[in-house]
N, C-alpha and C positions, 0 to 999 in steps of 0.2 A: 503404803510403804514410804517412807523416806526419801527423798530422790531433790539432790542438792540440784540438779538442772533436770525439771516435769517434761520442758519440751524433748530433749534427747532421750529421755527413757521412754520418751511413750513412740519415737521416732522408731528405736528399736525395736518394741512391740508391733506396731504399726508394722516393721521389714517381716514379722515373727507371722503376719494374717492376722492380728486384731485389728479389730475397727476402733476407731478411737469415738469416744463419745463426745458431745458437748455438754463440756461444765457451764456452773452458774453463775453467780457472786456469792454462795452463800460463805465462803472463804476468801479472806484478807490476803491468805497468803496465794502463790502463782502452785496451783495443781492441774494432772491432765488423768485420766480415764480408759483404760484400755478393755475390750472386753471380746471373749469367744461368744459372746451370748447366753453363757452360764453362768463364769467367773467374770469378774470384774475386779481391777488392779484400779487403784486411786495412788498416784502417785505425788506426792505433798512435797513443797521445798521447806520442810520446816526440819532444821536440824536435830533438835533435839527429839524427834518422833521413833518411835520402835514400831516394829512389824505389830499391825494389829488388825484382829478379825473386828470389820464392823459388818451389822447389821441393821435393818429398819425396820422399825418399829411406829406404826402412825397412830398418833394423838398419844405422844409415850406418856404425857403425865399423866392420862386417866390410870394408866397402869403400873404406874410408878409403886407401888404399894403391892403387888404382888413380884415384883423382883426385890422389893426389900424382904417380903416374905420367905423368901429363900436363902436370905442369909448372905447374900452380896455385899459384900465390903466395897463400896462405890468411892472411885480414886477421884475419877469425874462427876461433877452434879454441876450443869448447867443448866437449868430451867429457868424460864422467863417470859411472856408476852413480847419483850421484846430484845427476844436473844432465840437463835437456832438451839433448839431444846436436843441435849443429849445427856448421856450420863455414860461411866464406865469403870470396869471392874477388872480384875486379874482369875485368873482360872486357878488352881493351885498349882499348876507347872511355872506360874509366873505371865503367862503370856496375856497382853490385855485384847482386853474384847468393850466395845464399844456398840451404846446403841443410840443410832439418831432418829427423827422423828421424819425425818424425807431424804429422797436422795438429793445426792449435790451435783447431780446431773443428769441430764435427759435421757429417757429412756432409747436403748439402741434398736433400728428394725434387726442387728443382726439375728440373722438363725440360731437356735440353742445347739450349743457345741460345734459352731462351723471349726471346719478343722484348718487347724493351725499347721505350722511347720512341727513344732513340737508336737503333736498330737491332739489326744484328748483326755481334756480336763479329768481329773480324776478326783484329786482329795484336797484337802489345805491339813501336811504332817506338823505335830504339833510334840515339843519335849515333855514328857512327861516324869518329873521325877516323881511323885506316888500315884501310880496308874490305877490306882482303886480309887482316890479320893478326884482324881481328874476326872474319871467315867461314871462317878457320882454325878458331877458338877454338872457335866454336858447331857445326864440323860434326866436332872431336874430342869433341865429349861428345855426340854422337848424333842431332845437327840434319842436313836434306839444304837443300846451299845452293843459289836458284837466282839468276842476275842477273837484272832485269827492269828497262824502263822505265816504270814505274805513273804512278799518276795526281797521284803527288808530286813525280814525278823519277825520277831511275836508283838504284837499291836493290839490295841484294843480301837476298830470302825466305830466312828458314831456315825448316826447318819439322818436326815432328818428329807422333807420334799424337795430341797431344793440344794444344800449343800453338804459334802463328806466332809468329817473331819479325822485322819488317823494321827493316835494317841503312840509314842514313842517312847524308849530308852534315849534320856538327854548323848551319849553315848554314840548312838544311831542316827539320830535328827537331836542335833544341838541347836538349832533356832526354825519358826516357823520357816515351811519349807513348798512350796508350789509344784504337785506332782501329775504330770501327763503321762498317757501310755499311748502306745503303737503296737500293732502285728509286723510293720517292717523300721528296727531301732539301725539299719543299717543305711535308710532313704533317708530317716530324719536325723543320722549323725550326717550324712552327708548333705542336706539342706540345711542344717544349723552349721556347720563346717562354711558353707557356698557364700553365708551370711556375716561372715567372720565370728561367730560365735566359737570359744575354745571348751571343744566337745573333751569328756576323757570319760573312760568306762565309770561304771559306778559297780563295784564288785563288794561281795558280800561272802565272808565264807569263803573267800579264794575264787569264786565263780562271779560272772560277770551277770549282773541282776540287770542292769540297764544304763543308761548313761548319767552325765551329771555338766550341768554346764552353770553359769551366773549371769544375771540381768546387771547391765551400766549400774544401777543405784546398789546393789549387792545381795537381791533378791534370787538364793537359794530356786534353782530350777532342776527337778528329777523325771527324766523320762525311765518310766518302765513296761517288757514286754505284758501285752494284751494277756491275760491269761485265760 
């Protein structure tokens, strides 16, 4: 994510129960690391950056030839001996995805899914203007797609071992969107409330589906009930 000042946004995280990781030098510019132990937020002071799903992928140039295989129109190609090797692409929702060759920070002891104020991790929602050729996209690189009618709307779940991604009406989720659930949305409006956080329902349909709040740098945050 974007985030014109890394140390306050990961302050906020940090008041939110993430543990913050420790970065490296593999970036120039000043970033910080937030994580439940599932999800990981990287938060970069670099202006011009948009919300983007990275992933890691080690030793990527060996396999650089099987993501051109698939038809990836690569925005980023940075390979080198002597450059942090990544590359990156757009989904046909427009949203970029990014793959690097290591993390750019140390692995957390936290627990997978310690629980936060806001809940627990759920999805990373993503706009999709043509929801057939988005759920192409994500179940050729190794997502399993499913359609459902949740508690936002009609979606299309990818889902793969370690991360969800749900596929949207731009409409619905107009930019990527960071989604947690609870069985009690009335403890954690009131613990993100405690935090200064400005809670307002998130209603759907005239019915109130779950809350909606915003991270300092403008990081889209949806808690929804446990279902």
């Amino acid at each position: 994510m974007p985030a014109p000042d890394p140390r306050a946004a990961s302050e906020f995280y940090a008041g939110l129960g993430f543990s913050l990781a420790e970065v490296g030098e593999t970036r120039r510019h000043p970033y910080a690391v937030a994580t439940d132990g599932r999800l990981c937020i990287g938060m970069h002071g670099l202006a011009d950056l948009e919300p983007t799903l990275c992933f890691v992928r080690p030793d990527l140039v060996a396999h650089l030839d099987r993501y051109e295989d698939l038809g990836l129109t690569l925005e980023l190609r940075r390979l080198g001996t002597d450059v942090f090797n990544e590359i990156g692409w757009r989904d046909p929702g427009g949203n970029p995805v990014r793959l690097v060759e290591a993390r750019t920070f140390s692995p957390s002891p936290t627990p997978s899914g310690q629980c936060v104020a806001c809940g627990y991790f759920r999805e990373i929602a993503l706009p999709a203007i043509d929801l057939g050729a988005s759920r192409a996209h994500w179940e050729r690189l190794g997502f399993v797609a499913l359609d459902e009618d949740g508690p936002l709307g009609p979606c299309t779940i990818c889902t793969s071992d370690t991360l969800t991604i749900g596929l949207y009406d731009p409409g619905r989720i107009p930019r990527p969107t960071v989604i947690f659930e609870s069985d009690d949305l009335g403890r954690v409006a009131a613990a993100l409330t405690d935090r200064g956080c400005a809670v307002s329902p998130d209603t759907v349909g005239g019915e109130i589906a779950g809350l909606r709040f915003a991270a300092p740098e403008g990081t889209p945050l949806r808690i929804l009930r446990t279902e």
